[in-house]
C-alpha positions in Angstrom: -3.1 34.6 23.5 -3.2 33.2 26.8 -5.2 30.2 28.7 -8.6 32.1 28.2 -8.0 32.2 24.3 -9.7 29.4 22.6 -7.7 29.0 19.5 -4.3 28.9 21.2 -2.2 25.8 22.4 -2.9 27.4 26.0 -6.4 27.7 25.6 -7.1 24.2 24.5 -4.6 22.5 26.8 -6.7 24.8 29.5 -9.9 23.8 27.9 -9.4 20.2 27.2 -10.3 20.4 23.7 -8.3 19.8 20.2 -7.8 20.7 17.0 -5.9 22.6 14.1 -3.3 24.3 17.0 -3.8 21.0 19.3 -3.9 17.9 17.4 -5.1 14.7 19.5 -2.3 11.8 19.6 -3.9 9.7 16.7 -3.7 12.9 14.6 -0.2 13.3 15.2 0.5 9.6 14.3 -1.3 9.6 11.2 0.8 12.3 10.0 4.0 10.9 11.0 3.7 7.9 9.3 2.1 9.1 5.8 5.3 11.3 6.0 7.6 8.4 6.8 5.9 6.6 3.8 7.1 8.1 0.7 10.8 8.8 2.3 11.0 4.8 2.5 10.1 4.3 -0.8 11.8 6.6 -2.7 15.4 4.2 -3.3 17.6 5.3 -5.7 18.4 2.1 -8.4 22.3 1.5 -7.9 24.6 3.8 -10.8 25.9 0.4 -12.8 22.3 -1.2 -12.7 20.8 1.7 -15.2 24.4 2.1 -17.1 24.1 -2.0 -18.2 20.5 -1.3 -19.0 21.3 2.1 -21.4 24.0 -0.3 -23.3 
């Protein structure tokens, strides 16, 4: 698990190359924002808006 080890950070930073231990920057950015996504959406409605509708 060192720089001569292809499927380590090491070993691809060594290398050059990416992938599943070494994501390439657009990778990355792709994930962060489909994770960011669903966190902004999901708004709770304000407590007094559902009690007027349930009435």
């Amino acid at each position: 698990m060192g720089k001569g080890d292809k499927r380590s950070k090491k070993g691809k930073i060594s290398k050059g190359t990416f992938g599943k231990s070494r994501p390439t920057m657009k990778l990355k950015l792709k994930r962060a924002e489909s994770n960011a996504k669903p966190a902004a959406k999901a708004k709770a409605k304000p407590k007094a808006a559902v009690k007027a509708k349930e009435k």
